[in-house]
C-alpha positions as CSV (number, residue, x, y, z in Angstrom):
1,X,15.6,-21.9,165.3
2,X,18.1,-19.1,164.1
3,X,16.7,-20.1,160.2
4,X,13.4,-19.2,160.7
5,X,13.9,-16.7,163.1
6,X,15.2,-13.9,160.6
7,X,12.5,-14.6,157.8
8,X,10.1,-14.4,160.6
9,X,11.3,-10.7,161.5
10,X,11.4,-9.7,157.7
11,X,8.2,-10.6,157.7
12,X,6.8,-8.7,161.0
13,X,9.0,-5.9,159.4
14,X,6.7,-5.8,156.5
15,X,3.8,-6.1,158.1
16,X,4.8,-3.0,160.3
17,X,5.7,-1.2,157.1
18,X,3.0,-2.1,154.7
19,X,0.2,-1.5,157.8
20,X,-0.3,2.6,157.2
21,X,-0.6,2.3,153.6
22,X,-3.3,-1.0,154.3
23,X,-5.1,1.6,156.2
24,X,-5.1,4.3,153.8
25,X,-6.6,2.0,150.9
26,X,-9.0,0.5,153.7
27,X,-10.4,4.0,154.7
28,X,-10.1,5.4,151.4
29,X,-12.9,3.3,150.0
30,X,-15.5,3.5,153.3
31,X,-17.0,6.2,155.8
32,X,-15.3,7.4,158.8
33,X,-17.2,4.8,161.1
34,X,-17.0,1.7,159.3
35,X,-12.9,2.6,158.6
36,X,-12.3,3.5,162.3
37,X,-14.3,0.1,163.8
38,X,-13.3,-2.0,160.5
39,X,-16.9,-3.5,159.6
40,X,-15.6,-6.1,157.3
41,X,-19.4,-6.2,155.6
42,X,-19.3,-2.6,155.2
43,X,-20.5,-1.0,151.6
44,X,-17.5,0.5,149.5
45,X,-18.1,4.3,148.1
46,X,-16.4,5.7,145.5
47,X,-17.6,8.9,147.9
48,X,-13.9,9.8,149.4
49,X,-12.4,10.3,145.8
50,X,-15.3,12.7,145.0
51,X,-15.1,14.8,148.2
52,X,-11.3,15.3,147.8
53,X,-10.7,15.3,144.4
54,X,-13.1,18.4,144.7
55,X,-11.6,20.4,147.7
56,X,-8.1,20.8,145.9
57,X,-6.4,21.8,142.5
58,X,-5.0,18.5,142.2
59,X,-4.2,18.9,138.5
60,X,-2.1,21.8,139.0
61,X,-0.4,20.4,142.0
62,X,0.5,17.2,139.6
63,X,1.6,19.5,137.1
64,X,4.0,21.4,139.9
65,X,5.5,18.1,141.1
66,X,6.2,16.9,137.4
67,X,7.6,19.7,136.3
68,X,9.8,20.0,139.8
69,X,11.3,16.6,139.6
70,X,11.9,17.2,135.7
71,X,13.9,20.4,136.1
72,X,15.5,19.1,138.9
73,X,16.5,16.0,137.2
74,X,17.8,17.8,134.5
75,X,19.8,20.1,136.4
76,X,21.1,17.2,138.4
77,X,22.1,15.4,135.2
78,X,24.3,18.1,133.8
79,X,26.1,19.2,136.6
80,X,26.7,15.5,138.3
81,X,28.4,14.7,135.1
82,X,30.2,17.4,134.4
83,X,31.6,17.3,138.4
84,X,31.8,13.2,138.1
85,X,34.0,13.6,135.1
86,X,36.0,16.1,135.9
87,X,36.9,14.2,139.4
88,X,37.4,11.0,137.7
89,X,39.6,11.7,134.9
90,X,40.8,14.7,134.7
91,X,44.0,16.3,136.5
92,X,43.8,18.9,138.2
93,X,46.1,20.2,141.4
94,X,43.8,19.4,144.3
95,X,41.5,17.6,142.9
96,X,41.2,14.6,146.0
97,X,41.1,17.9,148.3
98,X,38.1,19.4,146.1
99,X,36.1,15.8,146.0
100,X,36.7,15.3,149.9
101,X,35.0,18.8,150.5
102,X,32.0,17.8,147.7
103,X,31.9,14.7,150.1
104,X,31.1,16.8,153.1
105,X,27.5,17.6,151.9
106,X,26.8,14.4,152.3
107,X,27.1,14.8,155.9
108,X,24.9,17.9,156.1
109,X,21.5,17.8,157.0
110,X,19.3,20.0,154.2
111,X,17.2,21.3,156.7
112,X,20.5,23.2,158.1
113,X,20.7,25.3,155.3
114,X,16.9,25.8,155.0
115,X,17.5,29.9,156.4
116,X,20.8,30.7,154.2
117,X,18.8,29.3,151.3
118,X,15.5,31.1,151.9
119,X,17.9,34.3,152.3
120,X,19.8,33.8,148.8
121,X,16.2,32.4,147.1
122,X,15.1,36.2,148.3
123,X,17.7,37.8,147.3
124,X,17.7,35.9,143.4
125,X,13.7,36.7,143.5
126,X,13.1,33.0,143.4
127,X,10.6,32.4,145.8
128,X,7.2,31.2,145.1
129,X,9.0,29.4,142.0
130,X,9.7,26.1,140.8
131,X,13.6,27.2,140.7
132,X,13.3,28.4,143.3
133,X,12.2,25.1,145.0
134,X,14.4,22.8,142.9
135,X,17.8,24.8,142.4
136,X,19.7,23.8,146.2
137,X,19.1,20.1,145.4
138,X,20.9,20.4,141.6
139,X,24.3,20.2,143.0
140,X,23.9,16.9,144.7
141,X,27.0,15.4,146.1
142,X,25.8,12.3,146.3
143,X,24.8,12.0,142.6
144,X,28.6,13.6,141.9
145,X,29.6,10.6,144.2
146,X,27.9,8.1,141.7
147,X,28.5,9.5,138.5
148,X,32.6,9.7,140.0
149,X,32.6,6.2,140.6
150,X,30.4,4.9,137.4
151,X,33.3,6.7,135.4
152,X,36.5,5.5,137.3
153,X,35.0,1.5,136.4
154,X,35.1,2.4,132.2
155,X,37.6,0.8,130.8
156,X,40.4,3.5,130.1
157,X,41.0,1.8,126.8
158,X,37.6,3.4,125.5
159,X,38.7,6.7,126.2
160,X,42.3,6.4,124.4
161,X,40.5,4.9,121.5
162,X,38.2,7.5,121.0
163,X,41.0,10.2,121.4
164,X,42.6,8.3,118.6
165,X,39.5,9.1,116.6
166,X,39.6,12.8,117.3
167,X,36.7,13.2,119.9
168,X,37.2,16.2,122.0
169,X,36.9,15.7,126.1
170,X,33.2,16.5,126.0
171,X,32.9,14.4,123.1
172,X,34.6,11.6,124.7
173,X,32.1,12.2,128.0
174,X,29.4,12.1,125.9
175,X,29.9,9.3,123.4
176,X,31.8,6.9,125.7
177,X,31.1,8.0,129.4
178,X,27.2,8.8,129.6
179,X,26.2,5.8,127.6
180,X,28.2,3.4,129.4
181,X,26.8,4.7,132.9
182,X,23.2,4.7,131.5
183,X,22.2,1.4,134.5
184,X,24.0,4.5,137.2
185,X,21.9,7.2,135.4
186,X,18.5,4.9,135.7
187,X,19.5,4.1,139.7
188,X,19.9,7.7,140.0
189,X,16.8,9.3,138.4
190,X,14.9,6.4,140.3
191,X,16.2,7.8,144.0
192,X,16.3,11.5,142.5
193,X,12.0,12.0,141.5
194,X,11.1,9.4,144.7
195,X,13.0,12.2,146.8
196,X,11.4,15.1,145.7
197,X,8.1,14.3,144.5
198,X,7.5,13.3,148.4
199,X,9.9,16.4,149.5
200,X,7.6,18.6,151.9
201,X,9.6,21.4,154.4
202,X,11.6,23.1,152.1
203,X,8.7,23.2,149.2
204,X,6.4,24.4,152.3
205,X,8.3,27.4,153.2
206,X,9.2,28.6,149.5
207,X,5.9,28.5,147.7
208,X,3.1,31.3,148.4
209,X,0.3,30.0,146.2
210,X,-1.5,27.3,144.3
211,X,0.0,27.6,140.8
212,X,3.7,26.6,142.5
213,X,2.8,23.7,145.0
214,X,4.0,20.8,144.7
215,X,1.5,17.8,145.5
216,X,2.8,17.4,149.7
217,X,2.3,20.7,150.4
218,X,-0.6,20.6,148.6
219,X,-2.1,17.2,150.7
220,X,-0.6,18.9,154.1
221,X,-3.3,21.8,153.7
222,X,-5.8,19.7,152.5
223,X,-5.4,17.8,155.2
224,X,-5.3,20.7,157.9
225,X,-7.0,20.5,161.0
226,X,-8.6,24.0,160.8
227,X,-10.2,22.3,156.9
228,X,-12.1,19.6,159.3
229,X,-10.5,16.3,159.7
230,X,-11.9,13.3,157.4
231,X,-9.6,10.7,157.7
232,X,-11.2,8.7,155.1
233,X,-11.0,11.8,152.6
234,X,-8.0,12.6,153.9
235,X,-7.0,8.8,152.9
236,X,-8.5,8.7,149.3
237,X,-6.1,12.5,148.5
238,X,-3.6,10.4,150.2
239,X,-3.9,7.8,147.6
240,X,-4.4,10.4,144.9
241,X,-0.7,11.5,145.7
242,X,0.8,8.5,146.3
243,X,-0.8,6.7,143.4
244,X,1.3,7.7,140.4
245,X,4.6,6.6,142.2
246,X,3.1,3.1,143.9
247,X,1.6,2.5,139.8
248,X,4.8,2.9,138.3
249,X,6.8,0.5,141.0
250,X,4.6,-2.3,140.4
251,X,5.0,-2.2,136.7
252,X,8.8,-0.9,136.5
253,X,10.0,-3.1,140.6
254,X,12.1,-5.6,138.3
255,X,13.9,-2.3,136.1
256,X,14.1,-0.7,139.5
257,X,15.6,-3.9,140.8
258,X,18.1,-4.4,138.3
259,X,18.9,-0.6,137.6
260,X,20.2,-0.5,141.8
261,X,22.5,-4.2,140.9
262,X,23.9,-2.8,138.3
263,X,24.7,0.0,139.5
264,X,25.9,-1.0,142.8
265,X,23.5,1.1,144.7
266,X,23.0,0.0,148.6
């Protein structure tokens, strides 16, 4: 009973977490009444896409996401392996000490620090910016965390040997370290751009206007009650946003698969 018991459950878990996004591609491609009373012989319209495509700057808001995950990719990348590095093989008096307090972000919530880092955003003149969205998640210590770890597992053979050869320490990071950790690097971009192309509070309170919104603040006001509420356009935007992310699994879920094995990412 036990053996097909726990299949059974994966299965209803699925269901459970598949059933909003079923919705959204079932509303998305009828009118209000046939989505809400699910008339099985009802007429698909292209209608939705139309309506919302119209009632937003879309373009611009893919633009802002892109170029927000990119910068703070980038960012991330840089200082992760610098910080990873440094706490992996380098020696330093309290280093362990330093890591353990890195580690300690980890348990704080973002949204703690949501009225400090409106206050130093101010005070920098970054709000209403891209920067000024992506710069508190740069220093991630969870990516530090990774990058730490996918350094301690090199073989310490490769880094004598290209000592021998005369490599500097950045030039030992960057011709024996990053290309070695390049499966933890893959498994780190992938949970990196998932986070903040759907991060929404933070991007909410920062931005002003249109020409620095990402795409779920963007949806969240198209979607506000006091713009009328269409669920089936409301679903169709929905799958505009959603689309570019959901595209790219399909054809990339065995890379993503394999990136997360590889790199020993729970």
């Amino acid at each position: 009973m036990s053996r097909y018991l726990e299949p059974f459950l994966a299965i209803v878990l699925a269901v459970l977490w598949i059933s909003p996004l079923v919705f959204a591609f079932w509303a998305a491609f009828h009118n209000v009444s046939d989505a809400v009373n699910f008339r099985l012989q009802a007429p698909i319209t292209l209608e939705n896409f139309r309506t919302a495509w119209e009632g937003a700057p879309w373009l611009r808001y893919f633009l802002n996401s892109f170029l927000l995950v990119t910068l703070i990719l980038i960012g991330q990348f840089i200082l992760t392996t610098l910080a990873g590095f440094a706490f992996a093989q380098v020696e330093f008096r309290g280093r362990d000490t330093l890591f353990v307090l890195v580690l300690l972000q980890l348990f704080i919530l973002p949204e703690v620090l949501i009225v400090e880092n409106y206050r130093v955003a101010s005070t920098l003149g970054l709000l209403d910016s891209l920067l000024g969205i992506g710069a508190p998640y740069m220093a991630s210590a969870f990516g530090i965390f990774l990058m730490r770890q996918a350094f301690r597992s090199i073989p310490k053979e490769l880094d004598e040997a290209a000592r021998i050869e005369g490599c500097s320490l950045l030039g030992v990071l960057w011709r024996v370290y990053v290309p070695a950790a390049r499966p933890t690097y893959l498994a780190y971009a992938l949970v990196s751009i998932s986070t903040h192309w759907n991060n929404f509070l933070w991007p909410l309170i920062v931005t002003n206007s249109d020409s620095t919104r990402p795409l779920p603040v963007g949806l969240s006001l198209f979607g506000a009650p006091e713009n009328g509420v269409d669920i089936s356009v409301i679903s169709a935007a929905t799958l505009i946003v959603v689309g570019p992310l959901l595209l790219l699994f399909l054809i990339f879920q065995r890379q993503f698969v394999q990136a997360f094995l590889t790199a020993g990412v729970k």
